[in-house]
N, CA, C and O atoms as a MOPAC input file, in Angstrom:
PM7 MOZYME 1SCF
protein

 N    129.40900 1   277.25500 1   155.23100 1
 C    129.90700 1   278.59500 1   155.45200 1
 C    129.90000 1   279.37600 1   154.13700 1
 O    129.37700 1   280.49000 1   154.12700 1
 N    130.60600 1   278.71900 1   152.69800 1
 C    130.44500 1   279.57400 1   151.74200 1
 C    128.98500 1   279.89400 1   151.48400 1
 O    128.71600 1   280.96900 1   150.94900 1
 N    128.13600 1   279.14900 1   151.78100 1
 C    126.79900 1   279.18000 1   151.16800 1
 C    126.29100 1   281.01000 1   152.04900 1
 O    126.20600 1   282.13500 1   151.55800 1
 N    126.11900 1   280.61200 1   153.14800 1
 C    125.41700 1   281.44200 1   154.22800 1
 C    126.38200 1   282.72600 1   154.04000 1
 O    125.87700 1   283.73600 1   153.55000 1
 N    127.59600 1   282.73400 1   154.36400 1
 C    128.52400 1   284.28600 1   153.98200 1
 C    129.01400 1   284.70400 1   153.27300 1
 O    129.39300 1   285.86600 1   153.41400 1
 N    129.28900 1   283.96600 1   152.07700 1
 C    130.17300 1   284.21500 1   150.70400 1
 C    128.69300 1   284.22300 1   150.08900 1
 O    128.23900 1   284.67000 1   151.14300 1
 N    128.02800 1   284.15700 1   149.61900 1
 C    126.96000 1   284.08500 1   148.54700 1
 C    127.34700 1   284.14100 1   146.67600 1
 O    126.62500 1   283.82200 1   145.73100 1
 N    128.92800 1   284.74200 1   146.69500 1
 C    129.18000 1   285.31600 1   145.43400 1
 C    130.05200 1   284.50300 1   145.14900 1
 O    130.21600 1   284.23700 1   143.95800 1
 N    130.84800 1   283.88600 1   146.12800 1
 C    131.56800 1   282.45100 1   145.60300 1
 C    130.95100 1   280.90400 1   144.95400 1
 O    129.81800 1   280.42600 1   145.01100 1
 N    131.89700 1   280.51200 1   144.49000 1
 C    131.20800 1   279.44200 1   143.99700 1
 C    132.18400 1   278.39600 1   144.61900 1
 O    133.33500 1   278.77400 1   144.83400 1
 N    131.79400 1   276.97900 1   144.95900 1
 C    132.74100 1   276.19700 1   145.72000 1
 C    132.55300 1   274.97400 1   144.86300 1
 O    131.48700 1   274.76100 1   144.28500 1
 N    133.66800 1   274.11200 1   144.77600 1
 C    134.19400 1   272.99800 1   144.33700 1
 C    134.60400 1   272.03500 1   145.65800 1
 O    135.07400 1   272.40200 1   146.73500 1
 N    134.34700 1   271.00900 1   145.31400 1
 C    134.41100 1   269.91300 1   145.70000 1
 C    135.30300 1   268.95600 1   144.74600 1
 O    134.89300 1   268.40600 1   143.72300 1
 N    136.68600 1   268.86400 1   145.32300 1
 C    137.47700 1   267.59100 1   144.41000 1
 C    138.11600 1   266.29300 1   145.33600 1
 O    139.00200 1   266.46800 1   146.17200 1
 N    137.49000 1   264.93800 1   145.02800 1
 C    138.08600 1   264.25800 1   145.59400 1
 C    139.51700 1   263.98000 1   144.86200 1
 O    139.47300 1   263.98900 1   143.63200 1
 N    140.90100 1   263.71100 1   145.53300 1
 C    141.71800 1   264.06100 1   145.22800 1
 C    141.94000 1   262.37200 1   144.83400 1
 O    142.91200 1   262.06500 1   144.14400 1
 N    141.09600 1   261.44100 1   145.26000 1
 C    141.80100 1   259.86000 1   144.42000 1
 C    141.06800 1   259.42600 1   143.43500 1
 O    140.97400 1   258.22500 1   143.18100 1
 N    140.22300 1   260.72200 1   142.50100 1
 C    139.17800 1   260.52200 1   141.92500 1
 C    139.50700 1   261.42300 1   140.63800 1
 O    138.76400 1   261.34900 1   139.65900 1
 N    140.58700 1   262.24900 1   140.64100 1
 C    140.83600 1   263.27800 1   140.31200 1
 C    143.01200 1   263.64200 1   140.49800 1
 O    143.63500 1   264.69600 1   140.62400 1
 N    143.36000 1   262.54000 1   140.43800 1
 C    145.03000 1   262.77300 1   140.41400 1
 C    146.08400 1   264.14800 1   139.91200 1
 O    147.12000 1   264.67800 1   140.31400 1
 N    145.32400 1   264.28400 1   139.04500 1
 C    146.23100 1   265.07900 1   137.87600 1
 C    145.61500 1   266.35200 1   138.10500 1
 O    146.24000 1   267.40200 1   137.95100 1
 N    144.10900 1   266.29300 1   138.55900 1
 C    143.75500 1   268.07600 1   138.78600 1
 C    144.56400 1   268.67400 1   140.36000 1
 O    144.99200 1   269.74600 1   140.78800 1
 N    144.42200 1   266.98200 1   140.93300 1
 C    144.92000 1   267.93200 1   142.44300 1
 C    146.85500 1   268.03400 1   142.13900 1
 O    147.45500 1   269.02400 1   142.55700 1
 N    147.13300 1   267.62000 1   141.86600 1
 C    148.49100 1   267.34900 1   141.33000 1
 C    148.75300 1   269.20500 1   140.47800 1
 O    149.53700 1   270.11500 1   140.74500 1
 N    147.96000 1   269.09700 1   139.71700 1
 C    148.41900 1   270.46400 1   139.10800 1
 C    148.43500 1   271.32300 1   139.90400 1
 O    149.40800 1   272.07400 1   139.98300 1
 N    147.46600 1   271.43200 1   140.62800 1
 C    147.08600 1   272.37800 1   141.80100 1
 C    147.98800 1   272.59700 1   142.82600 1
 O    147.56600 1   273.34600 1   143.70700 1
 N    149.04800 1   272.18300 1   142.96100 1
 C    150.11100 1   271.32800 1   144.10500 1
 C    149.58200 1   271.03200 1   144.93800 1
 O    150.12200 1   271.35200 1   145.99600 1
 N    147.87500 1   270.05300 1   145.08500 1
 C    148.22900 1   269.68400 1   146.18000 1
 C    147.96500 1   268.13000 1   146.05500 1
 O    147.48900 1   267.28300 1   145.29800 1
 N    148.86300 1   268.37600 1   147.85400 1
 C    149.51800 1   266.60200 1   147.46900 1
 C    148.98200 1   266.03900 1   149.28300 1
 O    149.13000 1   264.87300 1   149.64900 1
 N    148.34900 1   267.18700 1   150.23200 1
 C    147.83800 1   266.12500 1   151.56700 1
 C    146.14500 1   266.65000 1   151.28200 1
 O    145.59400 1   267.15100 1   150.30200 1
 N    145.72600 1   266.31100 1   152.47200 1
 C    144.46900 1   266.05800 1   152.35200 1
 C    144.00700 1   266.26700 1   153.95800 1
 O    144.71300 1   265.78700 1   154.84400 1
 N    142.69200 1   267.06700 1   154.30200 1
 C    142.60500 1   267.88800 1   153.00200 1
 C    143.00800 1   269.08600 1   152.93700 1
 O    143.87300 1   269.43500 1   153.74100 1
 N    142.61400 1   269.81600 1   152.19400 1
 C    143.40700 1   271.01400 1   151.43300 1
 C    142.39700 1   271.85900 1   151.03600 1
 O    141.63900 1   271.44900 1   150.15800 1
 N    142.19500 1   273.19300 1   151.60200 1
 C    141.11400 1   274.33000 1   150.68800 1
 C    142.28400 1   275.10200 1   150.31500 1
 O    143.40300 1   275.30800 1   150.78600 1
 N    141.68200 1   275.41900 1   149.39600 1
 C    142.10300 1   276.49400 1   148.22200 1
 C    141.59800 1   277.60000 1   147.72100 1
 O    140.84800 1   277.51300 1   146.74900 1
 N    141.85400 1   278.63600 1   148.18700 1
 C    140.72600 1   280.05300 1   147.92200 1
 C    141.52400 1   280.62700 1   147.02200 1
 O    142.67000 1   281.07400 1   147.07800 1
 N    140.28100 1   280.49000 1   145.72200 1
 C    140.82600 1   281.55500 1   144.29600 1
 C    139.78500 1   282.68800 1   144.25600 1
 O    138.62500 1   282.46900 1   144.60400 1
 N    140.22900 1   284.00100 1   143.79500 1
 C    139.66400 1   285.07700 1   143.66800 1
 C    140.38200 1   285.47400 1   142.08800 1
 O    141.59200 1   285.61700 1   141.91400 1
 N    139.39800 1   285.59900 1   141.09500 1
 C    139.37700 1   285.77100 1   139.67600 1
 C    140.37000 1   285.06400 1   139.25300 1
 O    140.89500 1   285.61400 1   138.28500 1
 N    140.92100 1   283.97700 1   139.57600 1
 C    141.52700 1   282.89800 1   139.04800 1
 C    142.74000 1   283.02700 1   139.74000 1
 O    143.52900 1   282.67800 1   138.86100 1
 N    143.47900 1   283.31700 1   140.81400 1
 C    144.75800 1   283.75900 1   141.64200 1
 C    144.23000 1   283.34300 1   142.99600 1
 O    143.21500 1   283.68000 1   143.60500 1
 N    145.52500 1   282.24900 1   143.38000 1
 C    145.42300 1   282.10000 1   144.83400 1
 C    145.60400 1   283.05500 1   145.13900 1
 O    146.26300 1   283.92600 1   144.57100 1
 N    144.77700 1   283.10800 1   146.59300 1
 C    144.95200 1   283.75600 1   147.93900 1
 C    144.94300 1   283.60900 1   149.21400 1
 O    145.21900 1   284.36400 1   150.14600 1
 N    144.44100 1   282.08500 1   149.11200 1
 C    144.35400 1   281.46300 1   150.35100 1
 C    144.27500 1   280.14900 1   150.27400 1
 O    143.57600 1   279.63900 1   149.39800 1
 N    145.16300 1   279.17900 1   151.41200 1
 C    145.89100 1   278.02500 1   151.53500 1
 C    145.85400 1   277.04400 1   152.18400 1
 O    147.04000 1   276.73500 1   152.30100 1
 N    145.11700 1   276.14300 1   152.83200 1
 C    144.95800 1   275.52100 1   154.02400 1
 C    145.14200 1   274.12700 1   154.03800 1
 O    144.96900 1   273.63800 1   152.92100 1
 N    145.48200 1   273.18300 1   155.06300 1
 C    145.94600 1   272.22900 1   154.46600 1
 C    145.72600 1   271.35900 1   156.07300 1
 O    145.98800 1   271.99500 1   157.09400 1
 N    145.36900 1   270.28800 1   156.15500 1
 C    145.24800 1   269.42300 1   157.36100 1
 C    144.39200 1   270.15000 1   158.50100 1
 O    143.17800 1   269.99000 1   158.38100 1
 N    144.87600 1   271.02800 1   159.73500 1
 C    143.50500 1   271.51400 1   160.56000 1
 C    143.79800 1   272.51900 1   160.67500 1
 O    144.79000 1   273.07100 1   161.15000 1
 N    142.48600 1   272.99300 1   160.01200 1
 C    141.96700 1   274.46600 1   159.37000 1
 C    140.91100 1   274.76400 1   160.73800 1
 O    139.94800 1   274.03200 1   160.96600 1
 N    141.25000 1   275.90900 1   161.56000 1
 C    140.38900 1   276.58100 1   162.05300 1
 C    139.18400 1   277.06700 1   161.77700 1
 O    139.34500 1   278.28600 1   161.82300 1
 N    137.83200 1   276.80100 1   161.46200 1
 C    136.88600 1   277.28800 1   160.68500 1
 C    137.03500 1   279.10600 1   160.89800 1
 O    137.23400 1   280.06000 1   160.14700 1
 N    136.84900 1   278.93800 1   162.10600 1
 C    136.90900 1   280.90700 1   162.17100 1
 C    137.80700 1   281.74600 1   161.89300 1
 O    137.47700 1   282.90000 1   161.61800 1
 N    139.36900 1   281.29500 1   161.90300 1
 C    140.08400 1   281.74900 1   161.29300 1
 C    140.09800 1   281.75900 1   159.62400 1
 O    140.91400 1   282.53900 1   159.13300 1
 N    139.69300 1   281.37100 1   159.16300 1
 C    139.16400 1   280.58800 1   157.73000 1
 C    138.01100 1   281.70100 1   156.94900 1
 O    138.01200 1   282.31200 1   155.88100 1
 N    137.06600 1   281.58600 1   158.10300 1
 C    135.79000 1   282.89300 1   157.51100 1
 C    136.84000 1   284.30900 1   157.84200 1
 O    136.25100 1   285.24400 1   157.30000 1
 N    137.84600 1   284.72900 1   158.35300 1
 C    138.30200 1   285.94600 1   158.65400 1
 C    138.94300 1   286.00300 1   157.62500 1
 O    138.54400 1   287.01500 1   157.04800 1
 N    139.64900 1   285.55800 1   157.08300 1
 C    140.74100 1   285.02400 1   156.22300 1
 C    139.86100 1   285.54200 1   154.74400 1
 O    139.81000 1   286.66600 1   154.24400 1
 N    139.33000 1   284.47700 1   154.37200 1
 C    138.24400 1   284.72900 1   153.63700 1
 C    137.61900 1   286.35100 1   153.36200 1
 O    137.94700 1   287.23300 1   152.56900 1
 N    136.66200 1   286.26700 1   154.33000 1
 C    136.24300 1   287.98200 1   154.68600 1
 C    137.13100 1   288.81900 1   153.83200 1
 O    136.76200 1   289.13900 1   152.70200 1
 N    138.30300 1   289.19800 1   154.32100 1
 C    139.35600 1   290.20500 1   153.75000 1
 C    139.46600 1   290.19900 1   152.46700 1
 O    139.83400 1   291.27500 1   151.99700 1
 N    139.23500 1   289.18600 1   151.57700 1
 C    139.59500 1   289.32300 1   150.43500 1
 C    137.90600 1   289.19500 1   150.12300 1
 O    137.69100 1   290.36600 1   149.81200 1
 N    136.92800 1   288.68700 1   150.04200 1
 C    135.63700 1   288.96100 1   149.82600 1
 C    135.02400 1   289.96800 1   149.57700 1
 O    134.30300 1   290.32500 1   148.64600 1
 N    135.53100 1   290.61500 1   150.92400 1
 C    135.03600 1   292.12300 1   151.06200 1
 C    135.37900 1   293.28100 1   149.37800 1
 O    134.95200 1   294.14600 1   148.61400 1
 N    136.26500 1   292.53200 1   149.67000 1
 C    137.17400 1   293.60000 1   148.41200 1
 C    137.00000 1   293.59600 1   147.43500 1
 O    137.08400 1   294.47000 1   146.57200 1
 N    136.58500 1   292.06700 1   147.41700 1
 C    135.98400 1   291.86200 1   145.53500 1
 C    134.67700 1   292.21000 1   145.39900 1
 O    134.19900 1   292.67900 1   144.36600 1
 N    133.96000 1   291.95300 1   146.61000 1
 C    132.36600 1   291.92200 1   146.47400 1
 C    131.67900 1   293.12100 1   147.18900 1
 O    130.58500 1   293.57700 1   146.85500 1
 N    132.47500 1   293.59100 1   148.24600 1
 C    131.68600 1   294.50600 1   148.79400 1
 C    131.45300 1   295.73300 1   148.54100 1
 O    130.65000 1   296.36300 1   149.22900 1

């Protein structure tokens, strides 16, 4: 999804038992967990079952704003 509609984001991939102390800083502590930063500030939060389409809407709103 980021690839095909976000084009201007960049996405990370952290395994969180591979990586303790980054997901830890981050607060997060279940799995899994997206995390949407826009110029370094959360804005979006998700955590166990994430609706994909609610997710791209979610997304969208703040996308739009930075990028469009």
């Amino acid at each position: 999804m980021a690839e095909l509609h976000f084009p201007e984001m960049k996405y990370l991939l952290v395994d969180a038992s591979q990586n303790p102390s980054m997901t830890s800083d981050a607060g997060v502590y279940s799995a899994p967990t997206l995390v949407v930063y826009f110029e370094g500030k959360e804005y979006i939060r998700e955590s166990k079952y994430i609706s994909v389409e609610q997710l791209k809407e979610k997304i969208e709103r703040y996308y739009n704003l930075m990028f469009g």
